[in-house]
Biotite code that builds the C-alpha atoms (Angstrom):
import biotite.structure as struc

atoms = struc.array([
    struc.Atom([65.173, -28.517, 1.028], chain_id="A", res_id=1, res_name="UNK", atom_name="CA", element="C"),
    struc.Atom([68.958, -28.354, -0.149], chain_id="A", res_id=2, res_name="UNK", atom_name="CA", element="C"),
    struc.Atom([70.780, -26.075, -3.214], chain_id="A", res_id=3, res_name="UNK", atom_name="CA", element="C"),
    struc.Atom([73.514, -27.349, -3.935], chain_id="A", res_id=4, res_name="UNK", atom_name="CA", element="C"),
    struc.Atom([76.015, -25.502, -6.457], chain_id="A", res_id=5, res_name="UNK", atom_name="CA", element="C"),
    struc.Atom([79.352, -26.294, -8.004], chain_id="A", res_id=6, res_name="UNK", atom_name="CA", element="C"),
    struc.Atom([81.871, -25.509, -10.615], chain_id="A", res_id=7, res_name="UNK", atom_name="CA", element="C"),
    struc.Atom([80.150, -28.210, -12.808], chain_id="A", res_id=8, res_name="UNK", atom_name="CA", element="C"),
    struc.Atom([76.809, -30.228, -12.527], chain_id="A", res_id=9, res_name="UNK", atom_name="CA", element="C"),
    struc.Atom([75.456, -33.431, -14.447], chain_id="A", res_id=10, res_name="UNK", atom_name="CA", element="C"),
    struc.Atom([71.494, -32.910, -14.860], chain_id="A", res_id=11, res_name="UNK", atom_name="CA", element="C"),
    struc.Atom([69.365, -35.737, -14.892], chain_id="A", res_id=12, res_name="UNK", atom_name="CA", element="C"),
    struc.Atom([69.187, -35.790, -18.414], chain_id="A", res_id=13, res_name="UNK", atom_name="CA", element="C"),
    struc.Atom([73.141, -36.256, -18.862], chain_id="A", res_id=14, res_name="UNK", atom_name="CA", element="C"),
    struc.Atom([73.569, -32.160, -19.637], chain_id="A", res_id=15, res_name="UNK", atom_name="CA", element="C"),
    struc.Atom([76.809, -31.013, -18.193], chain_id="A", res_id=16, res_name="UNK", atom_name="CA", element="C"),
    struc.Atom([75.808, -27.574, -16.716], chain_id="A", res_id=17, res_name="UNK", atom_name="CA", element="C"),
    struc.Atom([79.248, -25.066, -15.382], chain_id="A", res_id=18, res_name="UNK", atom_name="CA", element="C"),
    struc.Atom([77.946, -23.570, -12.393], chain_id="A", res_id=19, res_name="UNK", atom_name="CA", element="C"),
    struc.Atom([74.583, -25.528, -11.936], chain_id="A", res_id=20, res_name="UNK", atom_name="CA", element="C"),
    struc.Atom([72.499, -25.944, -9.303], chain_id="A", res_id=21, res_name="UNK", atom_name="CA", element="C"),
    struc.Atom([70.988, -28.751, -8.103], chain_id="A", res_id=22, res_name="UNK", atom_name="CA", element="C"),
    struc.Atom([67.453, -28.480, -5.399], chain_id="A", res_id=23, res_name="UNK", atom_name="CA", element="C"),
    struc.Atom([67.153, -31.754, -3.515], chain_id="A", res_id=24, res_name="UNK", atom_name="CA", element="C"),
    struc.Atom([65.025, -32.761, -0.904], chain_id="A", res_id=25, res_name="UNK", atom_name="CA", element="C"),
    struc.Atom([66.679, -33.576, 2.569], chain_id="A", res_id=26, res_name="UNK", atom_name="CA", element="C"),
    struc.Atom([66.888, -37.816, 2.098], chain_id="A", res_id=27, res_name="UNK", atom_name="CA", element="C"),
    struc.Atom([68.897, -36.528, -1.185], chain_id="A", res_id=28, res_name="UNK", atom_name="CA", element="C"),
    struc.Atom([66.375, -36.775, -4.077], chain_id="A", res_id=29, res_name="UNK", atom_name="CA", element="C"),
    struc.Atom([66.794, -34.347, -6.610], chain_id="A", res_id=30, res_name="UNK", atom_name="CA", element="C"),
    struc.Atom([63.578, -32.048, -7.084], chain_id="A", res_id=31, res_name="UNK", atom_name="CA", element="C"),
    struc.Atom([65.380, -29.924, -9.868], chain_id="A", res_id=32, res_name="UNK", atom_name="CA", element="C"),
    struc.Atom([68.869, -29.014, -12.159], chain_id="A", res_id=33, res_name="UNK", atom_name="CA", element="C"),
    struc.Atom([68.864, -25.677, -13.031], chain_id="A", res_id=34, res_name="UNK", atom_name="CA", element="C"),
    struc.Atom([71.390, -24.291, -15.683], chain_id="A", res_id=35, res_name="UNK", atom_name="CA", element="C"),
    struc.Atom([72.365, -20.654, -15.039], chain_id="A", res_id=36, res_name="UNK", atom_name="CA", element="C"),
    struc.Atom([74.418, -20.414, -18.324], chain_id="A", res_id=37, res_name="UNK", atom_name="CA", element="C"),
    struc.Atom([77.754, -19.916, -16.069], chain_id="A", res_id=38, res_name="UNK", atom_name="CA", element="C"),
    struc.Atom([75.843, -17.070, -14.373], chain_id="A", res_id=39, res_name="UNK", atom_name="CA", element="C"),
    struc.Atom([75.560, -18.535, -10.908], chain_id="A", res_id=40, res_name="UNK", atom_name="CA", element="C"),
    struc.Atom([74.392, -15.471, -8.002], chain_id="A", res_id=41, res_name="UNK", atom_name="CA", element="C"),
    struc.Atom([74.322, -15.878, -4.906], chain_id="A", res_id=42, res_name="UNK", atom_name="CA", element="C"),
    struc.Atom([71.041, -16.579, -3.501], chain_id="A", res_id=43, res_name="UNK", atom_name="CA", element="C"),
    struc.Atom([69.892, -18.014, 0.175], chain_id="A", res_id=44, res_name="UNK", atom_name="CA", element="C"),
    struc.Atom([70.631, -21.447, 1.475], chain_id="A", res_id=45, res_name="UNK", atom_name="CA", element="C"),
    struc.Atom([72.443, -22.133, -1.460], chain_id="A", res_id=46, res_name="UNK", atom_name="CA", element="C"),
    struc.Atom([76.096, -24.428, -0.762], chain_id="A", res_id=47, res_name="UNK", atom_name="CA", element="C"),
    struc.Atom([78.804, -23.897, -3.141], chain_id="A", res_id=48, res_name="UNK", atom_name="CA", element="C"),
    struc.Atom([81.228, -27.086, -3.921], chain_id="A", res_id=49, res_name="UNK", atom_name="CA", element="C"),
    struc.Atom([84.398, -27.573, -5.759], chain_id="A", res_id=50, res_name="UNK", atom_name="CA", element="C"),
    struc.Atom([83.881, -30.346, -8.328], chain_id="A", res_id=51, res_name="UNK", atom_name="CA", element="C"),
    struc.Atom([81.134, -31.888, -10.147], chain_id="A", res_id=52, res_name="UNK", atom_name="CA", element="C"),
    struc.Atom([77.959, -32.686, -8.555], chain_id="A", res_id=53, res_name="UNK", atom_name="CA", element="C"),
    struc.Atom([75.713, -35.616, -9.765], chain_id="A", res_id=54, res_name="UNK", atom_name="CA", element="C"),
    struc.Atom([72.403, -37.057, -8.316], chain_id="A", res_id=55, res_name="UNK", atom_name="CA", element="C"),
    struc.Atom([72.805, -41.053, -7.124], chain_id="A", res_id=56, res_name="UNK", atom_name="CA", element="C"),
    struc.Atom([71.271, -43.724, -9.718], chain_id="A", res_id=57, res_name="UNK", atom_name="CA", element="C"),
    struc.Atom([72.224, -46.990, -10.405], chain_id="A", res_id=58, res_name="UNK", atom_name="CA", element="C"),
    struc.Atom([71.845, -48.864, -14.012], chain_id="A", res_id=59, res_name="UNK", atom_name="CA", element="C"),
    struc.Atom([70.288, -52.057, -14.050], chain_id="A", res_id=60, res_name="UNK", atom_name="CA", element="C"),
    struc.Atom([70.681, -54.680, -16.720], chain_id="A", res_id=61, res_name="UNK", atom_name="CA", element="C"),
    struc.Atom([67.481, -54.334, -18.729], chain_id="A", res_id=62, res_name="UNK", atom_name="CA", element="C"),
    struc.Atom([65.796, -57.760, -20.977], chain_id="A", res_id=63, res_name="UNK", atom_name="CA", element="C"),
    struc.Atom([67.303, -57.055, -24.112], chain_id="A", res_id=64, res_name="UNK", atom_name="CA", element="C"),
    struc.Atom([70.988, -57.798, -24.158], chain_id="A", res_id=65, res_name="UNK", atom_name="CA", element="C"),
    struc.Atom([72.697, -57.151, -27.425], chain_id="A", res_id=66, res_name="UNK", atom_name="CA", element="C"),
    struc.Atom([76.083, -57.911, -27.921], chain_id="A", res_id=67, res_name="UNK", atom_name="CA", element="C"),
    struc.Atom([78.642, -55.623, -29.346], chain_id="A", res_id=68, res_name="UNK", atom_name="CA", element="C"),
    struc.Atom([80.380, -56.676, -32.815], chain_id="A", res_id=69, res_name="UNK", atom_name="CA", element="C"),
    struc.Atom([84.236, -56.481, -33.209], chain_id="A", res_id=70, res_name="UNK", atom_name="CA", element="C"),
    struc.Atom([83.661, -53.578, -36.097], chain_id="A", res_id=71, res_name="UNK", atom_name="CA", element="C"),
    struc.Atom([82.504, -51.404, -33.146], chain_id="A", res_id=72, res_name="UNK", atom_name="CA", element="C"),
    struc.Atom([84.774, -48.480, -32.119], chain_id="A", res_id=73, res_name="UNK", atom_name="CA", element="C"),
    struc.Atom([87.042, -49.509, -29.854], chain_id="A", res_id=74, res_name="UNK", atom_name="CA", element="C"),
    struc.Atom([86.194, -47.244, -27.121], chain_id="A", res_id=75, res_name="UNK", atom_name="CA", element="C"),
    struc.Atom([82.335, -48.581, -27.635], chain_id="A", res_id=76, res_name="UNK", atom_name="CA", element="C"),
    struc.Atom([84.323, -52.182, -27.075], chain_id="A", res_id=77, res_name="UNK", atom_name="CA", element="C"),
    struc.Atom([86.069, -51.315, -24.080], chain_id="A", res_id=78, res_name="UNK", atom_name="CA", element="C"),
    struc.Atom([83.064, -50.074, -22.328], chain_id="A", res_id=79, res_name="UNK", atom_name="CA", element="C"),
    struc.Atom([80.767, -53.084, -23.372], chain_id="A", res_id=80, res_name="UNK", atom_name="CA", element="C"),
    struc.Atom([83.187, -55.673, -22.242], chain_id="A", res_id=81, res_name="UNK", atom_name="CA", element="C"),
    struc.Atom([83.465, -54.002, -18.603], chain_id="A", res_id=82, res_name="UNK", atom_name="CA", element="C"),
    struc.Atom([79.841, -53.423, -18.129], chain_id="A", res_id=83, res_name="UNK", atom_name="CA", element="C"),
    struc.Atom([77.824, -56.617, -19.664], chain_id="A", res_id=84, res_name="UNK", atom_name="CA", element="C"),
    struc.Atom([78.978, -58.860, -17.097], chain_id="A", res_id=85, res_name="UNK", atom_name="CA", element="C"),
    struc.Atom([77.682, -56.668, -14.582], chain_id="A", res_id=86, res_name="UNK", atom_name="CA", element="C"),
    struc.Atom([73.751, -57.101, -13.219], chain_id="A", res_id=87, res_name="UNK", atom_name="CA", element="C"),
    struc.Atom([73.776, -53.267, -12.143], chain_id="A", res_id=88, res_name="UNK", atom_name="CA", element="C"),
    struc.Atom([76.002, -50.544, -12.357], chain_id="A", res_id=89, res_name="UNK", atom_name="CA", element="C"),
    struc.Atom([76.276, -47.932, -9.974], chain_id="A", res_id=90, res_name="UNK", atom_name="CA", element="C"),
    struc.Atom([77.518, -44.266, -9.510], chain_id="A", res_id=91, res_name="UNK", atom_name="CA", element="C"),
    struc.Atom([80.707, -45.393, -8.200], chain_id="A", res_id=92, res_name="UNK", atom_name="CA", element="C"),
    struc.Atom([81.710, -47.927, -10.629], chain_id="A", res_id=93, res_name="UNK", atom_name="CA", element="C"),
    struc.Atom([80.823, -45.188, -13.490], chain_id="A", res_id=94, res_name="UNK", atom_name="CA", element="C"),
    struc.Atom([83.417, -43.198, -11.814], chain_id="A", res_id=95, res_name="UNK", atom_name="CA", element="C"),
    struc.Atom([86.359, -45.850, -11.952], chain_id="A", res_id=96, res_name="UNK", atom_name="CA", element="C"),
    struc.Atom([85.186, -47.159, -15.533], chain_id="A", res_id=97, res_name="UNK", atom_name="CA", element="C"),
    struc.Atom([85.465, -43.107, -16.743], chain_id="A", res_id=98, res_name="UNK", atom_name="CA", element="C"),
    struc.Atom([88.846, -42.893, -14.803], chain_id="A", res_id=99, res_name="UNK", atom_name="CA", element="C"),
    struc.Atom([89.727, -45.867, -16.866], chain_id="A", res_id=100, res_name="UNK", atom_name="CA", element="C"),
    struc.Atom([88.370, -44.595, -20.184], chain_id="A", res_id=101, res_name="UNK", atom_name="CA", element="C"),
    struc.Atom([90.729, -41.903, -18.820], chain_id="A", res_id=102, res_name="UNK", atom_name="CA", element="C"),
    struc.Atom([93.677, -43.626, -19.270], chain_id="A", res_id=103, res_name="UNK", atom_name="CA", element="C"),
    struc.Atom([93.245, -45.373, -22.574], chain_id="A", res_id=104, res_name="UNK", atom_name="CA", element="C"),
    struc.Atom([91.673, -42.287, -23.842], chain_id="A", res_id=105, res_name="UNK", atom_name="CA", element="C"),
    struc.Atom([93.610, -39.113, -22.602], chain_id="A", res_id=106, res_name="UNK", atom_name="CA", element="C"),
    struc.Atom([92.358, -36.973, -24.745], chain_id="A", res_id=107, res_name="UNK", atom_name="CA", element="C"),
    struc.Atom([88.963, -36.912, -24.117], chain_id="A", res_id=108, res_name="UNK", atom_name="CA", element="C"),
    struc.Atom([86.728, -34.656, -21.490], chain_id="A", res_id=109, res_name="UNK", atom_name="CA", element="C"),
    struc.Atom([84.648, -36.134, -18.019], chain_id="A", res_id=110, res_name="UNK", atom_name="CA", element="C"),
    struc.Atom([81.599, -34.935, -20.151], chain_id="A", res_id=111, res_name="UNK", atom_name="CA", element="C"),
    struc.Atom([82.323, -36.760, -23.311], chain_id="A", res_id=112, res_name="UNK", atom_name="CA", element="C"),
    struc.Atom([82.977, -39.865, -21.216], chain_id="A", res_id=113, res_name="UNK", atom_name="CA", element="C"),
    struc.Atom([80.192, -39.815, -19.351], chain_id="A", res_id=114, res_name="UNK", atom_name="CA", element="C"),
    struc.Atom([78.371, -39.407, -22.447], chain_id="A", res_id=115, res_name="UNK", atom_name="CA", element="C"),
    struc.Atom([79.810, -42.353, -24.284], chain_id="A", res_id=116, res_name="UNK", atom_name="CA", element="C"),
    struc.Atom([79.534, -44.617, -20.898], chain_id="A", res_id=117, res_name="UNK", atom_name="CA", element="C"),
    struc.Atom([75.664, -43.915, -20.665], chain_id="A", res_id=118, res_name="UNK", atom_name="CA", element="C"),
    struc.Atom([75.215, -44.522, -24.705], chain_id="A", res_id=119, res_name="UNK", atom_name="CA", element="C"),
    struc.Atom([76.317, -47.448, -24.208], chain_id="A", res_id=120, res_name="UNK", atom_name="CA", element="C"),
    struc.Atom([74.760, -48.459, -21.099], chain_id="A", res_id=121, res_name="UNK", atom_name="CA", element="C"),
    struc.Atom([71.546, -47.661, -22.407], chain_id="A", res_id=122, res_name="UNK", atom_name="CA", element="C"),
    struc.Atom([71.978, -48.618, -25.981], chain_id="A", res_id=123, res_name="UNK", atom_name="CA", element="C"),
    struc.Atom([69.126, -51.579, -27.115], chain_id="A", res_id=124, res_name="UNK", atom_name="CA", element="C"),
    struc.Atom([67.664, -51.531, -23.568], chain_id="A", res_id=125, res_name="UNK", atom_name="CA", element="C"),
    struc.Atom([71.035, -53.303, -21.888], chain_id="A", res_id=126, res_name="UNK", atom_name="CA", element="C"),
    struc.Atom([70.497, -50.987, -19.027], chain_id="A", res_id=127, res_name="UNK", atom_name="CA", element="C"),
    struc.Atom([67.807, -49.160, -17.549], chain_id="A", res_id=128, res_name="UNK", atom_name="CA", element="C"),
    struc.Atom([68.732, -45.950, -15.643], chain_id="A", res_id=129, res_name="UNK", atom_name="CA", element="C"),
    struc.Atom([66.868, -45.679, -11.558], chain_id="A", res_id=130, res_name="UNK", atom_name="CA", element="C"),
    struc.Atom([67.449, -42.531, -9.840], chain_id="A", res_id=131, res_name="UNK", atom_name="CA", element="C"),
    struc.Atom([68.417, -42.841, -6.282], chain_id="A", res_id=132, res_name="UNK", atom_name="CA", element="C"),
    struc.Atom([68.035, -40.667, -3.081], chain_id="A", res_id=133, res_name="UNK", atom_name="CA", element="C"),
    struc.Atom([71.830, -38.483, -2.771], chain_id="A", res_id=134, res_name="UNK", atom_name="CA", element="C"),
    struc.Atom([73.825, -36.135, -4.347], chain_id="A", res_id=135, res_name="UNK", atom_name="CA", element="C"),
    struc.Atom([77.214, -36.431, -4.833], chain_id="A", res_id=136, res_name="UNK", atom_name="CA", element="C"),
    struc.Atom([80.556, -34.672, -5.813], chain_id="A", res_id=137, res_name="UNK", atom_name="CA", element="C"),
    struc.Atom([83.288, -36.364, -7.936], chain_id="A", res_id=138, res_name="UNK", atom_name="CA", element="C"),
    struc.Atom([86.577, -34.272, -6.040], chain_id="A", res_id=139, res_name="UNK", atom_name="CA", element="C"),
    struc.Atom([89.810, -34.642, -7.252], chain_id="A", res_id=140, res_name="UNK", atom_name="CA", element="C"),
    struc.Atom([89.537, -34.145, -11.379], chain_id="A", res_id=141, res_name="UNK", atom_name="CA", element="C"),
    struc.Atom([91.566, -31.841, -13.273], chain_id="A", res_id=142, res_name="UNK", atom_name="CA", element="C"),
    struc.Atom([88.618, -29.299, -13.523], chain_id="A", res_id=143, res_name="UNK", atom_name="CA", element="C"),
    struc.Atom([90.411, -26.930, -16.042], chain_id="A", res_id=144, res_name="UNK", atom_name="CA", element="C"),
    struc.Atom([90.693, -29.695, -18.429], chain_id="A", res_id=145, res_name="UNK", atom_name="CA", element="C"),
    struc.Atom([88.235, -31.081, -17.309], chain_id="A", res_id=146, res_name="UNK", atom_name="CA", element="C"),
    struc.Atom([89.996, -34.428, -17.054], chain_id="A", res_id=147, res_name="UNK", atom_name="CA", element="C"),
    struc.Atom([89.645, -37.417, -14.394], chain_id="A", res_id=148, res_name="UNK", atom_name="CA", element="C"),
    struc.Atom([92.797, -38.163, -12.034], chain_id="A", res_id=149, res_name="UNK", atom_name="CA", element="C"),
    struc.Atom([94.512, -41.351, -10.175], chain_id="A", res_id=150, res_name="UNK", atom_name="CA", element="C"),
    struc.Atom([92.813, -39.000, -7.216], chain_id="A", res_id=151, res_name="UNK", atom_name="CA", element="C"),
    struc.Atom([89.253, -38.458, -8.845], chain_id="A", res_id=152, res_name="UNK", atom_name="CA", element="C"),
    struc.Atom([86.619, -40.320, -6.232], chain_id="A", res_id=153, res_name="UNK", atom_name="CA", element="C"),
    struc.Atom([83.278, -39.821, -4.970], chain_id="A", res_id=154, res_name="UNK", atom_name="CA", element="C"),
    struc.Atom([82.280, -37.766, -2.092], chain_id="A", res_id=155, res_name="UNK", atom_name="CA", element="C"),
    struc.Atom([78.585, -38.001, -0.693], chain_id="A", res_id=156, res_name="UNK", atom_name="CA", element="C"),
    struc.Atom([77.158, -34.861, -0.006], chain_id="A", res_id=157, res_name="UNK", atom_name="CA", element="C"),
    struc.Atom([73.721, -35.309, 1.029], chain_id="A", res_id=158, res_name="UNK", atom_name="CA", element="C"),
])
């Protein structure tokens, strides 16, 4: 068994926890998020990283495919045009799509993107959410605004 800690952690559930800790088994599945309300201590076997941690999942496209209307917002737009052609969409690819929501949107946070990316996603059943063996750290983000970078990628920890 792993803990894994950095400055910032997405739970399972989408929460965006500073300091978090994630438990994973050794193949990389996630047995547990915990939130220590930006009061991380130091405890035993427990890895500190700088960046954001995530578990691996992938999105698959679901049965009931909606389409979106051209009164939606046009960040809701931008999103559904890049992901309905897709048959799955993966940890990776919800890294570059936020790095692009980035750039048309530079005024939003990672956690408000990520937010808006899974709403949609998930909206009407489009996309049903798998979790996936391995834990991962998105390096490179401007972690005092909490911004993505041209530099932002993935890094597989485990």
């Amino acid at each position: 068994m792993k803990k894994l800690a950095a400055n910032y952690l997405i739970a399972e559930d989408g929460k965006f926890l500073k300091n978090g800790i994630v438990v994973a088994e050794d193949d990389g599945t996630a047995t547990a998020f915990i939130d220590t309300t930006n009061d991380l201590k130091e405890i035993a076997r427990l890895t500190f990283h700088n960046g954001i941690l995530l578990a691996n999942f992938i999105f698959r496209k679901g049965t009931n495919i909606v389409s979106s209307s051209e009164s939606e917002p046009r960040l809701k737009q931008f999103i559904f045009e890049t992901v309905l052609p897709l048959e799955a969409f993966s940890i990776q690819e919800l890294i570059d799509l936020g790095k692009q929501v980035q750039e048309q949107f530079p005024e939003m946070k990672i956690p408000e993107i990520l937010k808006h990316i899974s709403e949609v996603l998930v909206a009407n059943n489009n996309f049903v959410k798998e979790n996936l063996p391995g834990i991962f750290l998105i390096i490179g983000v401007d972690l005092s605004g909490l911004h993505f970078t041209p530099k932002s990628c993935l890094k597989k920890i485990l």
